[in-house]
N, CA and C atoms as a LAMMPS dump frame, in Angstrom:
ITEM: TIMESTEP
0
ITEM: NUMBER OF ATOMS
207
ITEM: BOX BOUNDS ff ff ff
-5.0000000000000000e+02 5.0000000000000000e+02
-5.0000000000000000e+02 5.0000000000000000e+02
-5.0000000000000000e+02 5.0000000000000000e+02
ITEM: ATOMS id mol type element x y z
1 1 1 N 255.517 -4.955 -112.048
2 1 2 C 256.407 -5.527 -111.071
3 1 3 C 255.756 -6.748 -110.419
4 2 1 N 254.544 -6.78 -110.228
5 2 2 C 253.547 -7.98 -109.826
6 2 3 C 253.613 -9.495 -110.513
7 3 1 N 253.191 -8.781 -111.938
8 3 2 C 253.291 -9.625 -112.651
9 3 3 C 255.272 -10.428 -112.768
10 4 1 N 256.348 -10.099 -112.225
11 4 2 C 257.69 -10.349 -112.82
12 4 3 C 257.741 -10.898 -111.479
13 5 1 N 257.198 -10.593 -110.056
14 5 2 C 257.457 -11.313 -109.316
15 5 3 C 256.782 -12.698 -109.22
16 6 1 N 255.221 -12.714 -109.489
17 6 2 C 254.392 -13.873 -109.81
18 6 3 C 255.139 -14.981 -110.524
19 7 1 N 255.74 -14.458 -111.62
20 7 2 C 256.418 -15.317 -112.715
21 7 3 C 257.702 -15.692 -111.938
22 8 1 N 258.58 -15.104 -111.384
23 8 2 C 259.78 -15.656 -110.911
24 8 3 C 259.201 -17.011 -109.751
25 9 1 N 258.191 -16.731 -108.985
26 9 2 C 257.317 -17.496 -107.701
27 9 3 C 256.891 -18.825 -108.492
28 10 1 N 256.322 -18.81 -109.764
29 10 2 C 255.698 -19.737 -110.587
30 10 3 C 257.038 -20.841 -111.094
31 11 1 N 258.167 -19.891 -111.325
32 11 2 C 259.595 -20.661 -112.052
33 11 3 C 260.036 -21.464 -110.578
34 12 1 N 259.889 -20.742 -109.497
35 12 2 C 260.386 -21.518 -108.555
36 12 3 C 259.752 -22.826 -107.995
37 13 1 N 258.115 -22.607 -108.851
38 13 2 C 257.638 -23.7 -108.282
39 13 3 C 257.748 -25.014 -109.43
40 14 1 N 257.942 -24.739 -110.627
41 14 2 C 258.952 -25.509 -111.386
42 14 3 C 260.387 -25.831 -111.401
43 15 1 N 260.645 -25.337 -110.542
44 15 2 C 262.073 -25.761 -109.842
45 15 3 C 262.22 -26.929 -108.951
46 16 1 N 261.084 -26.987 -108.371
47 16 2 C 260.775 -27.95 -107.407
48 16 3 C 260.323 -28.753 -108.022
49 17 1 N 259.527 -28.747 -108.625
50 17 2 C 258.833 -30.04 -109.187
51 17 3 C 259.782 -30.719 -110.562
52 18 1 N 260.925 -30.177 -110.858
53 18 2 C 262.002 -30.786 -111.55
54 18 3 C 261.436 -30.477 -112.943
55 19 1 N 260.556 -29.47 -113.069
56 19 2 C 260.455 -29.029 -114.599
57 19 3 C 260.99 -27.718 -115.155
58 20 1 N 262.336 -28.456 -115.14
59 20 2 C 263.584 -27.009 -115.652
60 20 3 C 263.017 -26.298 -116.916
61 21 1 N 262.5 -27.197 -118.031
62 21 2 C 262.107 -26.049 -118.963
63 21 3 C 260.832 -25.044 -118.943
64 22 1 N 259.884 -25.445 -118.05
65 22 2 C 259.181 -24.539 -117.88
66 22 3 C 259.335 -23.735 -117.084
67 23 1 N 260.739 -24.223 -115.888
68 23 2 C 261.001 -23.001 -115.182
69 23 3 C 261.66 -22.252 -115.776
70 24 1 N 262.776 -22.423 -116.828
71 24 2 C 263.276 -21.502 -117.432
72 24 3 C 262.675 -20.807 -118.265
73 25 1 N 261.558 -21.171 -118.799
74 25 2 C 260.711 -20.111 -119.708
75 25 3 C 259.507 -19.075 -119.058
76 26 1 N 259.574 -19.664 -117.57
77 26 2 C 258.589 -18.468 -116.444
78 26 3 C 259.8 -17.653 -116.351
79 27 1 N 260.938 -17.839 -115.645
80 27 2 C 261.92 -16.941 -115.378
81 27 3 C 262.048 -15.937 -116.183
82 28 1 N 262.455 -16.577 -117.934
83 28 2 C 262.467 -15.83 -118.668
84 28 3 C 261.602 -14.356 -118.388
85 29 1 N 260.277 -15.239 -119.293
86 29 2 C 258.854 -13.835 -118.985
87 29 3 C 258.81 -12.953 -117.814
88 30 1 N 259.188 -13.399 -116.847
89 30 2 C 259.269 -12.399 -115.756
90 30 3 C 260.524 -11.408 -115.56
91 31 1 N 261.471 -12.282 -116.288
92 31 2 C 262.586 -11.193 -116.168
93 31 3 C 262.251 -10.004 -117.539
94 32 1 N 261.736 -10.617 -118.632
95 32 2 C 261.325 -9.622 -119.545
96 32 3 C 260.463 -8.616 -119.246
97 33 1 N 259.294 -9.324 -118.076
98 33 2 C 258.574 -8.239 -117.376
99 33 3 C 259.172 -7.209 -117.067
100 34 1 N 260.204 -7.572 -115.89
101 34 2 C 260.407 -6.198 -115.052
102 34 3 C 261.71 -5.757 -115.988
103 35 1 N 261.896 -6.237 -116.786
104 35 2 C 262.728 -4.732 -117.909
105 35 3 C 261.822 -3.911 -118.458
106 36 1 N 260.604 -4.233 -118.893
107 36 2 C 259.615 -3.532 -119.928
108 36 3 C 258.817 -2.559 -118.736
109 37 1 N 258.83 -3.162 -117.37
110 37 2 C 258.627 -2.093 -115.975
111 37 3 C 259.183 -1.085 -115.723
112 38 1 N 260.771 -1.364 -115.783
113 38 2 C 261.855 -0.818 -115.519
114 38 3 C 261.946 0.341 -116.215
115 39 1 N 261.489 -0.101 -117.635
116 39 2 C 261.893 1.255 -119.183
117 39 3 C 260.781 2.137 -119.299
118 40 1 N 259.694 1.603 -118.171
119 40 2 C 258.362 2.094 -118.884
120 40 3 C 258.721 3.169 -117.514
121 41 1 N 259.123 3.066 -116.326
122 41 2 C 259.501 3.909 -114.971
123 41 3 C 260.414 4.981 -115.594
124 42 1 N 262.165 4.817 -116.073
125 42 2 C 262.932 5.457 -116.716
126 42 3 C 262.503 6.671 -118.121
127 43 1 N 261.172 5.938 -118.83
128 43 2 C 260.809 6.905 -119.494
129 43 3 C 259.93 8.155 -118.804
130 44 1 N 259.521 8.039 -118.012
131 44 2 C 258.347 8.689 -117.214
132 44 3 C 259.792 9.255 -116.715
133 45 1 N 260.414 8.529 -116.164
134 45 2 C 261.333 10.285 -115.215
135 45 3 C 262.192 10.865 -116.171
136 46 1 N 262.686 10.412 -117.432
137 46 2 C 263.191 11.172 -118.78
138 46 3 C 262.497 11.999 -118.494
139 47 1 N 261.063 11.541 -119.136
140 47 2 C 260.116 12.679 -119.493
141 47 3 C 260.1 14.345 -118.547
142 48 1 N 260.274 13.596 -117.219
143 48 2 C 259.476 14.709 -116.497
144 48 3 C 260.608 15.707 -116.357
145 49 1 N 261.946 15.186 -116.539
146 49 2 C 263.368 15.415 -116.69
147 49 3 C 263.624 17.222 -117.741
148 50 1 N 262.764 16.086 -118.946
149 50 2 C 262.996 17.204 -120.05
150 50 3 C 262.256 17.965 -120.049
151 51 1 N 260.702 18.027 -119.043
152 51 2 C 259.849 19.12 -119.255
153 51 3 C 260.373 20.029 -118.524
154 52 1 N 261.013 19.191 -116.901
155 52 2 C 261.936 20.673 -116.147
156 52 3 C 262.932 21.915 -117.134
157 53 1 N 263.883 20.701 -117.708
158 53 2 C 264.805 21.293 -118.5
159 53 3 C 263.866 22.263 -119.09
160 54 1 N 263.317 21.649 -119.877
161 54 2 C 262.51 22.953 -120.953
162 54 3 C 262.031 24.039 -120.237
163 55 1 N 261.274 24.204 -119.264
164 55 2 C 260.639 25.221 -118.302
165 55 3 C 262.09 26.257 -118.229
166 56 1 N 262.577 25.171 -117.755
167 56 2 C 263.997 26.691 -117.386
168 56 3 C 264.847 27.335 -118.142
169 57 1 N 264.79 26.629 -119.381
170 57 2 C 265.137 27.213 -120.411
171 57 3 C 264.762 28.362 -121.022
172 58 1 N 263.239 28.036 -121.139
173 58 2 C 261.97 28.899 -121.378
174 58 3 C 261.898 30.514 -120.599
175 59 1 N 262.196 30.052 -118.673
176 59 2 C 262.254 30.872 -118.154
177 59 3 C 263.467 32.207 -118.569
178 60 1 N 264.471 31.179 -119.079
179 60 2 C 265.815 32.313 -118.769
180 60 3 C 265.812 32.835 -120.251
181 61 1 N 265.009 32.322 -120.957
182 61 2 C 265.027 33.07 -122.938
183 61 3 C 264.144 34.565 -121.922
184 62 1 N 262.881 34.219 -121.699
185 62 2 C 262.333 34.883 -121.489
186 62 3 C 262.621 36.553 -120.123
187 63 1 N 263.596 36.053 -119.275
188 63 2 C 264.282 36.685 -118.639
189 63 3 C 265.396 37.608 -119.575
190 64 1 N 265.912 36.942 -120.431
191 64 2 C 266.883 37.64 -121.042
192 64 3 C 266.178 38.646 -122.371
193 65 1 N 265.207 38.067 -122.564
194 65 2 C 264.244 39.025 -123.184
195 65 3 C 263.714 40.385 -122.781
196 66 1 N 263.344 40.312 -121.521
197 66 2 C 263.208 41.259 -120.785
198 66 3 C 264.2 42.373 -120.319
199 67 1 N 265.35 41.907 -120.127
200 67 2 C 266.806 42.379 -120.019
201 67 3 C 266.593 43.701 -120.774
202 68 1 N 266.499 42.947 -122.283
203 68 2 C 267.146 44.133 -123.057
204 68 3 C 266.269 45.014 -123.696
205 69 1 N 265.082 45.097 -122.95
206 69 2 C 264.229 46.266 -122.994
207 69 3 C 264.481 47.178 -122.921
């Protein structure tokens, strides 16, 4: 996220100084940053998502196992 804000700060300062194509190619990189931030955050709470799921799944096989003792 550092790095996508740095880069947007850097495009703006090519904004000013009237160098549109290098501001548009900082913008770019920084906006590519904080997607590859974004997906790398979303996978981590997938993840932690499906280990819940699984636990309780786990729990209630195992509950119903017990059941029919």
């Amino acid at each position: 996220m550092i790095l996508a804000g740095a880069c947007i700060m850097v495009a703006a300062f090519f904004l000013w100084r009237r160098d549109l194509d290098a501001a548009f190619i900082t913008a770019a990189l920084g906006l590519v940053a904080w997607f590859l931030n974004y997906r790398a955050q979303m996978k981590e709470v997938i993840a932690a998502a499906d280990i819940e799921e699984n636990s309780k799944r786990d729990e209630e096989a195992s509950y119903e196992d017990s059941d029919h003792d």
